[in-house]
N, C-alpha and C positions, 0 to 999 in steps of 0.2 A: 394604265397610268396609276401611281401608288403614290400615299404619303400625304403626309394632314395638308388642307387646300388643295390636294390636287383633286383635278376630273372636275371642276365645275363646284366642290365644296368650299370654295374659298368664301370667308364670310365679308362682311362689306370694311373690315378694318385690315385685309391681310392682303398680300400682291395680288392680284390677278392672272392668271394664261389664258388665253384663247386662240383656237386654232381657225388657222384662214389660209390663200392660198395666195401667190403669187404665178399670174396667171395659171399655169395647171401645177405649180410646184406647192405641194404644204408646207405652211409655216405653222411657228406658234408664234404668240406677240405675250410678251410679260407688261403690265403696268403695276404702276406703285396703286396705291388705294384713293392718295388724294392725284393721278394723274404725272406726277411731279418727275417721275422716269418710266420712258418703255423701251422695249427691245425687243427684237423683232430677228427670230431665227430661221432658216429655210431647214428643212430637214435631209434636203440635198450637202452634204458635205458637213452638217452640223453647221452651218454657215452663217456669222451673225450681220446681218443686213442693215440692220438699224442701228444705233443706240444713242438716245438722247434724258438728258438728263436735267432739271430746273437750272438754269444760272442763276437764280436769285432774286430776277424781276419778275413782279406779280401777273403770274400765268403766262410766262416765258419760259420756255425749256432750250437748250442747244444742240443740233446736231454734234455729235464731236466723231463720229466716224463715218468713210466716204464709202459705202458698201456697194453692193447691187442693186440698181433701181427697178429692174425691171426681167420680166423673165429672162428675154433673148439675152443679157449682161450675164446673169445667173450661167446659162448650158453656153456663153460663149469663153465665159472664164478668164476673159481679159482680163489683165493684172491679175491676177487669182488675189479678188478683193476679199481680206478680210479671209483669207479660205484656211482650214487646218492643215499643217504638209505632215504628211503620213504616207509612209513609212521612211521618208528622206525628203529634207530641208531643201530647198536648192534645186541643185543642177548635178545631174549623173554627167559625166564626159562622153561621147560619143554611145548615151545608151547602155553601156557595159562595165560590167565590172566581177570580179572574183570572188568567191565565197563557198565554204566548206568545200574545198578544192576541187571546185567545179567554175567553169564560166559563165555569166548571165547571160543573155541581149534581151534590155528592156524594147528593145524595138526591131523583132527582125524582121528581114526583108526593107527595112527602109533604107534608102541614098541620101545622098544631101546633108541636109540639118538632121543630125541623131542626138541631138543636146534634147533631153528628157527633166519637164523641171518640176517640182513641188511635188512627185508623188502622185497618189490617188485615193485618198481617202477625202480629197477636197469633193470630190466629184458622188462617192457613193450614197447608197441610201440607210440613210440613219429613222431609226424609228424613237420616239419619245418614250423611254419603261419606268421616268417614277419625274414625279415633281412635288414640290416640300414647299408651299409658303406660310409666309409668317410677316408679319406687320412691318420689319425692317429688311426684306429678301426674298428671295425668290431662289431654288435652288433645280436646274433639271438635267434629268442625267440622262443622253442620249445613246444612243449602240448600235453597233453596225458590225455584222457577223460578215462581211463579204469577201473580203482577203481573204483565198483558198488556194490551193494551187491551183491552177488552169485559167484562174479568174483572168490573173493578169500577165502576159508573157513577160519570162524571165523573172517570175519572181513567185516562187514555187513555194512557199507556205501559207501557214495558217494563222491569222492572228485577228482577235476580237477586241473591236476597240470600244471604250466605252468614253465618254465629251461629257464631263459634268460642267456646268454654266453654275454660279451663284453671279446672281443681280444683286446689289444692295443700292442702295442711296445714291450713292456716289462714285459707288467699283462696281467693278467687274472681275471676277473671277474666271480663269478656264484649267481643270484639271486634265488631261489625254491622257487614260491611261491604254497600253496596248498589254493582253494577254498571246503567251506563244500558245496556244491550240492544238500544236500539230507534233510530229513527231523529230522534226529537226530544227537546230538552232536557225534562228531566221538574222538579218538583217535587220538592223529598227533602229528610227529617231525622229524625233517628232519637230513641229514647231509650228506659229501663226503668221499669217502674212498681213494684217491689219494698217489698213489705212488711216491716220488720224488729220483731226482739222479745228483750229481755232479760231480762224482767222476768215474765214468764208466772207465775203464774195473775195476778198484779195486773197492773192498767191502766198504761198509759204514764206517768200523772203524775210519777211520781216519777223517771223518767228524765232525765239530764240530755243538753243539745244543745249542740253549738256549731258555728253556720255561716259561713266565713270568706268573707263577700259582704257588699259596702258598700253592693247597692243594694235594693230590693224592686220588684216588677211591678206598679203598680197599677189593679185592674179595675174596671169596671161591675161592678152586681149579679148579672150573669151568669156573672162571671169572666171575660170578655171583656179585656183590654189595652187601655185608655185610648190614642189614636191620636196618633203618631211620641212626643215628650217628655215630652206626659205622662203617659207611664205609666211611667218614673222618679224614683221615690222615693228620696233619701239616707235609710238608716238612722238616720243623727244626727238623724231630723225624725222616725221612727218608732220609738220606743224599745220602746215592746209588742212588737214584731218583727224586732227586733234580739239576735240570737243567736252575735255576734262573742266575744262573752266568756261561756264553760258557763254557761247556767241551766236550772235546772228546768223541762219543759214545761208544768207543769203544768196548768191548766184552760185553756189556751188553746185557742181551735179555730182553725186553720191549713189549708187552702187554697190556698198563692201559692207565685209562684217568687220567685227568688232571681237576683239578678244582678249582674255584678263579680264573679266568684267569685276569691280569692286565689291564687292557686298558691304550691304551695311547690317543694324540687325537683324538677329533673324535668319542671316545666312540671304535677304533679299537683296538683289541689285536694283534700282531706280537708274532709268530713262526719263531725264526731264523735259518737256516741250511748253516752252511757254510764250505768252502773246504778252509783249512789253506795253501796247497799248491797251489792254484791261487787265492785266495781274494773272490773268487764270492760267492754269496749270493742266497737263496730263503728264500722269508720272506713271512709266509702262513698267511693269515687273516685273521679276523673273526669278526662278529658284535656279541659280546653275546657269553652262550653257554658255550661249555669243550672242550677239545681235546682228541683224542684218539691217541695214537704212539705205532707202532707196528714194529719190526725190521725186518719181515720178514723170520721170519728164519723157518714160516713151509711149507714156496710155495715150490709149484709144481714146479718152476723154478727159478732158478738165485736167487737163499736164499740169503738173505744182501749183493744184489745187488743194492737194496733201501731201503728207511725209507717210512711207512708211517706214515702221518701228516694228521691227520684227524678232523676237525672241523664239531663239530656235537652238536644238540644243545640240550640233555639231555645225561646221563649217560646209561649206557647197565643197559638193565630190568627196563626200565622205566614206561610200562606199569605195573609193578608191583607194583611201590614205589606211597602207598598213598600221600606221601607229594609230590608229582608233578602231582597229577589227573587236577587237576585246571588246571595248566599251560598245558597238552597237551589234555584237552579237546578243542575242534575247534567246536562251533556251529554253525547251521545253516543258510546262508548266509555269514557267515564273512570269512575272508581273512586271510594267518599269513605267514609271509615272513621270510627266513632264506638269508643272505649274507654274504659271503666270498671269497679268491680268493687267488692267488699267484704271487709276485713281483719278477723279477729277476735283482738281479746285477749282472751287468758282472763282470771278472778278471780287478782284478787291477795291477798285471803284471803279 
């Protein structure tokens, strides 16, 4: 581990790291200096478990995201809480799909259910190779060499990823970048599945959203993406799912991505989530890209307990959609970087 405060040199005004484990899984935990935010990563998947940050009242902090509590949650991957999806967002279709004019199967030999979802870099083992603090942040940048071919059926290259995290005050940063390794163009797109929460011990309803995207994804009953245009939706034709101007989420159950996201400056898009009974705010962000928002209502635990806000930067089944081969092919030597993150405002009274 490299880089000023890191390894135990931090001095008593800079962030903190320290390594621990959940039950046999290692984590690291980041805190600020005076306590006021920590975070709490597994090195399983890059995976951020924690993060809570001061609301404002003296020697109060707020959970704002719903992670994994506990080992058996972690290796069961239920909701893939909070998990990074590498090498594809979503959901492959029956497992399979086409590339460098060859056929995949992410799953052979299997019957039944072949719906393949979030990839598997949520799941691999990342090791910690440099961390940087300093009095307003924390900066660590994780990697994981294990996408090889053989590693994973049906998906036969090489690529090195590296998860840099910046903690500050109040954001969260997450950069993913993937290097191609190998000798062939590969397949690649990234994205986050994070859980947020304002509102604990009540449910989501009463939280308010605003998504700054004119279009919606429209799927089969599987969630699949309706094949090249149609499965673009104008907002102005779906008004139940249109969340360009705050509303309540109320009973809605949500599933879909989002797409046309707006930018503001900067070239960032803002995802607003806000709680009308204290003022405070998470604002998810994203360089690029769609979002996916899912309300949680088929976990395993605490159903529309949270929202997930997920910035991910193609559409589910995107290995399958010719008209995005180009853009998630990654050839060999080059680099492709996804960033995004979460700002918190505190209560305003």
């Amino acid at each position: 581990m490299t880089g000023g405060g890191g390894g135990g040199g931090a001095t008593a005004d800079t962030f903190r790291i320290a390594e621990g484990c959940l039950g046999d899984e290692p984590t690291v935990t980041v805190s600020a200096p005076d306590g006021a935010v920590r975070a709490v990563l597994a090195l399983r998947g890059a995976t951020l478990l924690n993060w809570q940050v001061g609301s404002g009242a003296a020697g109060q902090s707020r959970e704002l995201t719903d992670g994994y509590r506990d080992e058996a949650e972690l290796l069961s991957q239920d909701g893939v809480r909070a998990g990074l999806l590498a090498p594809f967002p979503n959901r492959v279709a029956d497992g399979r799909y086409h590339h460098g004019g060859r056929d995949h199967d992410l799953l052979p030999g299997r019957l039944g259910d072949r719906t393949v979802y979030h990839g598997f870099a949520r799941e691999a083992p990342f090791r910690l190779v440099a961390a940087t603090m300093t009095p307003d942040s924390a900066r660590l940048l994780l990697r994981s060499t294990t996408i090889r071919p053989g590693r994973y059926p049906g998906y036969p290259f090489a690529l090195d990823l590296d998860v840099e995290y910046t903690i500050g005050r109040r954001e969260l940063g997450i950069e993913v970048r993937a290097t191609n390794v190998g000798e062939i163009p590969a397949p690649y797109a990234a994205g986050w599945h994070p859980y947020f929460t304002l509102s604990r011990p009540r449910p989501i309803d009463d939280l308010v959203l605003q998504i700054p995207a004119q279009t919606l994804i429209r799927t089969d009953a599987s969630l699949i993406p309706l094949r090249g245009k149609n499965a673009l939706l104008p907002l102005d034709r779906c008004p139940d799912m249109d969340f360009r101007t705050p509303r309540r989420v109320g009973d809605a159950v949500i599933d879909a991505c989002f797409a046309d996201l707006t930018p503001g400056p900067g070239g960032r898009t803002e995802t607003v989530l806000s709680d009308p009974a204290t003022g405070a705010e998470l604002r998810v962000w994203q360089l690029g890209g769609y979002l996916h928002v899912f309300t949680g209502d088929t976990l395993a635990r605490d159903r529309r307990a949270s929202i997930a806000l997920e910035p991910v930067e193609v559409p589910t089944d995107a290995f399958n959609r010719p008209e995005l081969a180009t853009a998630l092919s990654l050839e060999p030597g080059r680099r492709r970087e996804f960033r995004f993150g979460v700002a918190y405002v505190p209560s305003t009274h």
